[in-house]
C-alpha positions in Angstrom: 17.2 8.3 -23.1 14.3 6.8 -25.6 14.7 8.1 -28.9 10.7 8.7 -28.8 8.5 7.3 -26.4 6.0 5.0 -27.8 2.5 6.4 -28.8 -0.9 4.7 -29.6 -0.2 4.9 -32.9 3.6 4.0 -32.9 3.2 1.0 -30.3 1.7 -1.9 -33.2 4.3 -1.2 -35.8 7.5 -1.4 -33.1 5.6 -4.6 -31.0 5.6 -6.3 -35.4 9.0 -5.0 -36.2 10.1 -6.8 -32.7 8.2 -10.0 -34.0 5.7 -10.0 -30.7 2.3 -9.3 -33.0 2.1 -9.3 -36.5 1.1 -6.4 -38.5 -3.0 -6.7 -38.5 -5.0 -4.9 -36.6 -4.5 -4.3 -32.9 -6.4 -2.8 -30.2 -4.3 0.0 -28.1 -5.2 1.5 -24.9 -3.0 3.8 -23.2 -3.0 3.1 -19.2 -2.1 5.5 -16.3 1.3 4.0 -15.7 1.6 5.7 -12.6 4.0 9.3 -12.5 7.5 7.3 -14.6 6.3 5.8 -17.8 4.6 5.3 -20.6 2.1 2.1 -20.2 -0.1 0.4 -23.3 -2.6 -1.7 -23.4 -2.6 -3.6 -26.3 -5.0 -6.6 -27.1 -4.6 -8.9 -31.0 -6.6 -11.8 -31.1 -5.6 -13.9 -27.8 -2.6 -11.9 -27.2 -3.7 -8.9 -24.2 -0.1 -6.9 -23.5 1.2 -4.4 -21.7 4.0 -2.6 -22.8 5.9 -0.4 -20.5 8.5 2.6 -21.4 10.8 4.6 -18.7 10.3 8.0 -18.8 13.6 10.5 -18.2 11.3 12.8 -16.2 8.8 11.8 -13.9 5.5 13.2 -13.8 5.7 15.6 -10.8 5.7 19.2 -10.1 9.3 18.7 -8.4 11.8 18.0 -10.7 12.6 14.2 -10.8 15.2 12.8 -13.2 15.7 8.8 -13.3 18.0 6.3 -15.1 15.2 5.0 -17.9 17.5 1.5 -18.0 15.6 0.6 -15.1 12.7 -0.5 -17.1 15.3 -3.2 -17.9 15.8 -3.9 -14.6 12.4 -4.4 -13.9 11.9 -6.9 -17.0 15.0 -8.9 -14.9 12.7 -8.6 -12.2 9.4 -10.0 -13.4 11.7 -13.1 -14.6 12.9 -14.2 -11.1 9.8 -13.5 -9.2 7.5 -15.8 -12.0 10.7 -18.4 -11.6 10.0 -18.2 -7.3 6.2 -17.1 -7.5 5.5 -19.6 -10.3 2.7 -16.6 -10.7 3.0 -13.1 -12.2 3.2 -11.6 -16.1 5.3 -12.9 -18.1 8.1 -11.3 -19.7 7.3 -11.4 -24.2 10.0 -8.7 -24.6 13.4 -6.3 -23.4 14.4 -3.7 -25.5 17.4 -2.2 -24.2 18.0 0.4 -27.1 14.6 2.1 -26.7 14.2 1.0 -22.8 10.8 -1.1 -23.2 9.6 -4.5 -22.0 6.4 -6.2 -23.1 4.6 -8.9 -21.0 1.2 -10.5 -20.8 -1.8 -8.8 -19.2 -4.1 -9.9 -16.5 -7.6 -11.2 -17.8 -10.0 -8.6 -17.6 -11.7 -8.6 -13.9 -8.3 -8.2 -12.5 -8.6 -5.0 -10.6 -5.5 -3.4 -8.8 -5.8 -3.4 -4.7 -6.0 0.2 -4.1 -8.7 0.9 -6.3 -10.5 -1.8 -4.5 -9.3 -0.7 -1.5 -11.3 2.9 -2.2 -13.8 1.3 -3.3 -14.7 -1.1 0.1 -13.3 -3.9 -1.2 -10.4 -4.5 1.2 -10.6 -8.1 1.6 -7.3 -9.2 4.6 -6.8 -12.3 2.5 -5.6 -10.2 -0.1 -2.6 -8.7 2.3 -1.6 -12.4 3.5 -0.9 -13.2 -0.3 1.2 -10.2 -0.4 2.9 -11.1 2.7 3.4 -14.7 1.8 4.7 -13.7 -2.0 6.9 -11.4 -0.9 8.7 -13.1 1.7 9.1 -15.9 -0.8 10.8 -13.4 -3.3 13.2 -12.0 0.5 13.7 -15.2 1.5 15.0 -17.5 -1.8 16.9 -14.4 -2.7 19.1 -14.1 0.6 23.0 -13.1 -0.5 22.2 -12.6 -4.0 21.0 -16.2 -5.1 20.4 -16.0 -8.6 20.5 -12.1 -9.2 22.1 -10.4 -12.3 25.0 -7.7 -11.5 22.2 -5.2 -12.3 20.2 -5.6 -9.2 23.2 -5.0 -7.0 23.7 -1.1 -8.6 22.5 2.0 -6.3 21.7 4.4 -8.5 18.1 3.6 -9.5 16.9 2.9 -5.6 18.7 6.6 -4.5 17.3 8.3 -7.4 13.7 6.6 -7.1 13.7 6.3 -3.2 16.4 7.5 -1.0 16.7 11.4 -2.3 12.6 12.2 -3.2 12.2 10.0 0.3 14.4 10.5 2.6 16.6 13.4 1.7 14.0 15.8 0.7 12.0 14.9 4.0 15.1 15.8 5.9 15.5 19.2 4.7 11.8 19.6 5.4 12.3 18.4 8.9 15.5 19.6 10.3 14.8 18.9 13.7 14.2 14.8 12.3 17.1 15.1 9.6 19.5 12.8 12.2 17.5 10.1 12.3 16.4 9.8 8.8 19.8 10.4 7.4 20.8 7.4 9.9 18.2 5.3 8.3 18.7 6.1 4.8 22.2 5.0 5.7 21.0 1.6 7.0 18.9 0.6 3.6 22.7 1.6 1.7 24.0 -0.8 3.8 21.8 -3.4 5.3 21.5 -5.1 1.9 20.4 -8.8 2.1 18.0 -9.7 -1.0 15.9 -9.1 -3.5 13.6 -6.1 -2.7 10.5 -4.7 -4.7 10.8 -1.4 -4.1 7.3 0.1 -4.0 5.4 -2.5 -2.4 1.7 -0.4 -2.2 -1.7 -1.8 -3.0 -1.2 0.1 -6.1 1.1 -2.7 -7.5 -1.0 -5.7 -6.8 -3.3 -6.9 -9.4 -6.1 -9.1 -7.7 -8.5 -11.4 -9.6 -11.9 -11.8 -8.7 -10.8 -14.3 -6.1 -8.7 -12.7 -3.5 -5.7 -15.2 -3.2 -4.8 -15.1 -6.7 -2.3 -12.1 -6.9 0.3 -10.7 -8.9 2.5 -8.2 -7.9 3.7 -5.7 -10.9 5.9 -2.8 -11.5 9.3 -3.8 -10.2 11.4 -0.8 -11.5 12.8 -0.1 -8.2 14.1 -3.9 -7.6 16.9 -4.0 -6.2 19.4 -6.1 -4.2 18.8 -4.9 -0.5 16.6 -4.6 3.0 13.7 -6.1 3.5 12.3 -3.8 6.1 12.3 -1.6 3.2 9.5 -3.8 1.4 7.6 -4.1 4.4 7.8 -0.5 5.8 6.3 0.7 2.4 2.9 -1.6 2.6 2.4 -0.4 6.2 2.9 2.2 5.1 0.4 2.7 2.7 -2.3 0.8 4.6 -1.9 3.2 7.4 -2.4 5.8 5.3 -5.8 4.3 3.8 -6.9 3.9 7.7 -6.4 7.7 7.9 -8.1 8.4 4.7 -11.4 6.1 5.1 -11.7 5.8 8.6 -14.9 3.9 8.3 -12.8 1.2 7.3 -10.0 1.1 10.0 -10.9 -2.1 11.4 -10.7 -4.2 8.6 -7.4 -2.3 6.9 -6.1 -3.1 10.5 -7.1 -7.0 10.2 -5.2 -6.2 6.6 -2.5 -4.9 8.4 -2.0 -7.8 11.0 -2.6 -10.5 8.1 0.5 -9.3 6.0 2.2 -9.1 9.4 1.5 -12.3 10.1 2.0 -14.0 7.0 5.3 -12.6 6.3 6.8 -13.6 9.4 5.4 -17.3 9.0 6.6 -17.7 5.3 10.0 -16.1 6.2 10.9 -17.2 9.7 14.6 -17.1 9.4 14.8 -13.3 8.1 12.5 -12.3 11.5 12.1 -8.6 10.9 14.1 -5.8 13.1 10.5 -3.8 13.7 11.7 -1.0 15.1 13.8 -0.2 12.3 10.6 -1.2 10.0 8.5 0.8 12.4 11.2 3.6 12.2 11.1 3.5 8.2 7.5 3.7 8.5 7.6 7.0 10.1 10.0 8.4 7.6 8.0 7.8 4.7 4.8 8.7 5.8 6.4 12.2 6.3 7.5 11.9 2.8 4.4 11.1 1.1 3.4 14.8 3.0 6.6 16.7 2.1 8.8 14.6 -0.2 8.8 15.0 -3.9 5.6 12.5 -4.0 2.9 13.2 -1.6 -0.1 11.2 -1.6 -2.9 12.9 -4.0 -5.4 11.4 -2.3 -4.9 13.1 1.0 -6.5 16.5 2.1 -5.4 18.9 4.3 -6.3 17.0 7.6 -5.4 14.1 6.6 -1.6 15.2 5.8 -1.6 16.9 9.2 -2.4 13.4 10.6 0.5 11.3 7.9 3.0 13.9 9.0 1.8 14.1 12.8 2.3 10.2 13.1 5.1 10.0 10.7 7.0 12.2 13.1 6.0 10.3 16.7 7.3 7.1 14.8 11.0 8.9 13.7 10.7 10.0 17.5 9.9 6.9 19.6 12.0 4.2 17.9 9.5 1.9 19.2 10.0 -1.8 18.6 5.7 -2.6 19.1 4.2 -3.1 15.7 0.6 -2.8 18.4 1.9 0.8 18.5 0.8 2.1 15.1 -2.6 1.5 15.7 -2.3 3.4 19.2 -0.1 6.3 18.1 -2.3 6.8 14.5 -5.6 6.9 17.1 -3.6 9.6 19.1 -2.3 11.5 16.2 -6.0 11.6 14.3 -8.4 12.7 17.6 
């Protein structure tokens, strides 16, 4: 655990004593950093940073414990995609004793996707990019290549993912609990490459011009399935269609572009989809009644996540054409 976590006052004399700025004046911003860490902004001269700390306790009203090494996981992360990507933050700094990397930070204009998303900016190029990175990172990462051991652990995937997910969904939805229990088994076991983790629009940093992308916030990297990666986007777009229906038609086009894109940049992993489609259903019934629902949905719209969340555990369907056709069904 941190001895402190970093403050905007404490941030510019730990960032000089680990040589990344020196000690003048600094600029210090804190950012949201999501519900599991502590995130600065902090600009000196030409140097714009971000510096990232792992919280013990995530920000929820459940109780949410995680491993805060994972940061350091993440800072492993951001290293191999830039190596693949040849695009991304770089990494400035690790800091395994107070569990805090440093990297560079975007140019100002950069905007994350799902805040353009909400605001109409959706743009279907954007989701190709996304596709086509992260099939690159699945695909040159097949069997391990060029992984450290710490990518091949489970606890920081079961902690982040598989319990909040998928185990407190089950005991929610005893009726389902079989079949989510069965998949949670597969991603244990079905382990094949590098995975992101939490691969939502959330994570994507988009300049003002569409294909130039970086995808952020690898905490929950890990060395395992792919449909995992791909579930969670569809996940989240889905969602979005639920949410701002006058918009379906173009976060479908989104939809089929990352579809479409993946497969073509990563033709040898071809995709099970009915076990994707299957992970699909399972999480959106966990961003309803798992330890992180979706704060952004009201009460109809959860009634429509969980009611198409559940006909997707159900049918096992292997038609990715179904989602579209079951979330019109579920939303009428």
């Amino acid at each position: 655990m941190p001895e402190n976590l970093l403050t905007e006052s404490s941030v510019i004399p730990y960032l000089h004593m680990r040589a990344i700025i020196d000690g003048s004046a600094a600029d210090v911003r804190l950012l949201g950093g999501g519900v599991s860490n502590v995130v600065l902004a902090v600009t000196q001269g030409t140097s714009r940073l971000v510096v990232k700390q792992s919280l013990p306790r995530l920000r929820v009203e459940a109780e949410w414990l995680a491993p805060v090494d994972r940061v350091i996981t993440e800072g492993k992360a951001i290293v191999v995609a830039s190596r693949i990507l040849n695009t991304g933050p770089a990494l400035r700094d690790s800091d395994d004793e107070r569990f805090t990397i440093t990297m560079d930070r975007a140019d100002d204009g950069w905007e994350d996707w799902k805040t353009l998303i909400f605001s109409g900016v959706i743009e279907p190029q954007t989701a190709a990019e996304v596709g086509r990175q992260i099939a690159q990172i699945h695909s040159k990462t097949v069997g391990g290549a060029g992984l450290d051991s710490e990518f091949f652990r489970t606890e920081p995937f079961e902690v982040l993912r598989l319990s909040p997910y998928y185990q407190a969904t089950a005991a929610l939805a005893p009726d389902q609990a079989g079949r989510i229990h069965q998949l949670a088994d597969e991603l244990r076991t079905h382990r094949v490459c590098l995975v992101h983790g939490d691969l939502s629009p959330k994570n994507v940093l988009v300049s003002e011009s569409p294909d130039q992308t970086w995808l952020i916030d690898w905490e929950v990297a890990h060395f395992g399935d792919p449909a995992f990666d791909l579930a969670f986007m569809l996940t989240h777009l889905l969602m979005k269609s639920i949410h701002i229906p006058g918009q379906l038609a173009t976060l479908d086009e989104a939809i089929d572009e990352f579809v479409r894109a993946y497969e073509r940049e990563a033709p040898d992993l071809s995709p099970d989809w009915s076990r994707v489609i299957g992970h699909v259903g399972c999480l959106l019934m966990a961003r309803v009644l798992g330890k992180s629902p979706a704060e952004y949905l009201d009460d109809l719209g959860q009634s429509a996540v969980l009611a198409l969340g559940r006909t997707l555990v159900e049918r096992r369907s292997t038609d990715l054409s179904d989602l579209g056709a079951l979330r019109e069904r579920t939303t009428q």
